[in-house]
C-alpha positions as CSV (number, residue, x, y, z in Angstrom):
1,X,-4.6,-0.3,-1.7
2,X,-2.3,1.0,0.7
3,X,-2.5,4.7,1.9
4,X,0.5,7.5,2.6
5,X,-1.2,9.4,5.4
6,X,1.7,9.4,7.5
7,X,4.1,10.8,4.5
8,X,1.6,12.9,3.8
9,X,1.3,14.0,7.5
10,X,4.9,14.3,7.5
11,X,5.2,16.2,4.5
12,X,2.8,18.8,6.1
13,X,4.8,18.8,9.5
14,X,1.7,17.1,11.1
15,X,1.9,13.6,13.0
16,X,-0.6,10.5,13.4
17,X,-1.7,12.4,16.7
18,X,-2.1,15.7,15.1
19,X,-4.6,14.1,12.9
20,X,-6.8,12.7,15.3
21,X,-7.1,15.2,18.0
22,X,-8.4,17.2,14.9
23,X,-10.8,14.4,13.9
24,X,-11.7,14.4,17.9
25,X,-10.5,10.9,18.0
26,X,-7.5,9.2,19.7
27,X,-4.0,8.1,17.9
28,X,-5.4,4.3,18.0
29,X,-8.5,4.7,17.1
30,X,-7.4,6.5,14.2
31,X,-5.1,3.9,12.8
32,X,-7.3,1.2,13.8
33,X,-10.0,2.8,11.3
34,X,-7.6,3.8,8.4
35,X,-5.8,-0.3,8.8
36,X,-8.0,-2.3,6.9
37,X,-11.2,-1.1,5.3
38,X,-11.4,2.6,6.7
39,X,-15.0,4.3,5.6
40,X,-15.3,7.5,2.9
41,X,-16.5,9.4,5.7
42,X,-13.4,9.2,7.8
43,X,-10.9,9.1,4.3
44,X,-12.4,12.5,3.7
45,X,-11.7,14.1,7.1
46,X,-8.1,13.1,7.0
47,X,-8.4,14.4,3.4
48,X,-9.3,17.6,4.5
49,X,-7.4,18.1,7.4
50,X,-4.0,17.2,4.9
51,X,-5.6,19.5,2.5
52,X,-5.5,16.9,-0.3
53,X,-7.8,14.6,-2.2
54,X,-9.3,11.6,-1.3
55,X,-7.9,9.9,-3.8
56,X,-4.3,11.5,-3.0
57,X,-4.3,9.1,0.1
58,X,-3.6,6.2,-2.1
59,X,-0.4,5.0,-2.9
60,X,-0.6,5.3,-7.3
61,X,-1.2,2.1,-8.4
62,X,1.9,2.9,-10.9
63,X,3.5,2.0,-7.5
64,X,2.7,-1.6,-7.4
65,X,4.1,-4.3,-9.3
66,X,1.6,-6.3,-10.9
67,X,2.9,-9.7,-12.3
68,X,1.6,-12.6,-13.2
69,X,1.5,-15.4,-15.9
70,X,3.3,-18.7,-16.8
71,X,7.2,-19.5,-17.0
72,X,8.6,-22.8,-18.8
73,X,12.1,-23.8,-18.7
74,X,12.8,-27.7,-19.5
75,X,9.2,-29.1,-20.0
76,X,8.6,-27.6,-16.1
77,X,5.7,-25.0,-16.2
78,X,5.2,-22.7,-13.2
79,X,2.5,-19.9,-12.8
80,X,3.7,-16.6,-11.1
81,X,1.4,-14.3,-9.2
82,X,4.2,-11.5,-7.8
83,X,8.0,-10.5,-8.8
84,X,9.2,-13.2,-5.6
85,X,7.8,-16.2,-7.7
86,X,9.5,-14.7,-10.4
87,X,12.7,-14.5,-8.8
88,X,12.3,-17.8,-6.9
89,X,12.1,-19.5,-10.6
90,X,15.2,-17.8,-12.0
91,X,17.2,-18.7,-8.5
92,X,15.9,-22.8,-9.5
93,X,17.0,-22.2,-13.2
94,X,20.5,-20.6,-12.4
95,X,21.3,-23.3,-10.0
96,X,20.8,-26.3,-12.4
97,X,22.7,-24.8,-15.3
């Protein structure tokens, strides 16, 4: 899942640096421990120090597409896993019509 520290730094007038002399870390080391798999631990410092939730960090999953299934046009089947495969099919139909 992807997080919205920096909007939500940004919404509280605070920046990426802000955040981490707080934590008593540096500005890479913070983003190199959010980027990826970042602990609980150091979710809920940033948590606190944005006043917010843990769970607030996170993008809503609302956010994200989620697509996936089968299309057939013309005996030709072709699984889809994101909306770009579904586009890509469309684009292949349009252009033999």
């Amino acid at each position: 899942m992807e997080l919205r520290v920096v909007e939500l730094a940004h919404q509280r007038g605070l920046t990426m640096s802000d955040i981490a002399k707080k934590v008593g870390i540096s500005r890479v080391n913070l983003s190199n421990s959010l980027n990826g798999n970042p602990t609980l631990s150091r979710l809920t410092e940033v948590a606190e120090i944005l006043g917010v939730e843990v769970s607030e960090l996170f993008k809503p999953a609302s956010a994200q597409k989620v697509v996936s299934g089968y299309l057939e046009c013309d005996g030709r089947i072709v699984k889809v896993d994101n909306l770009d495969a579904v586009k890509r099919f469309i684009d292949e139909v349009e252009k033999k019509e």
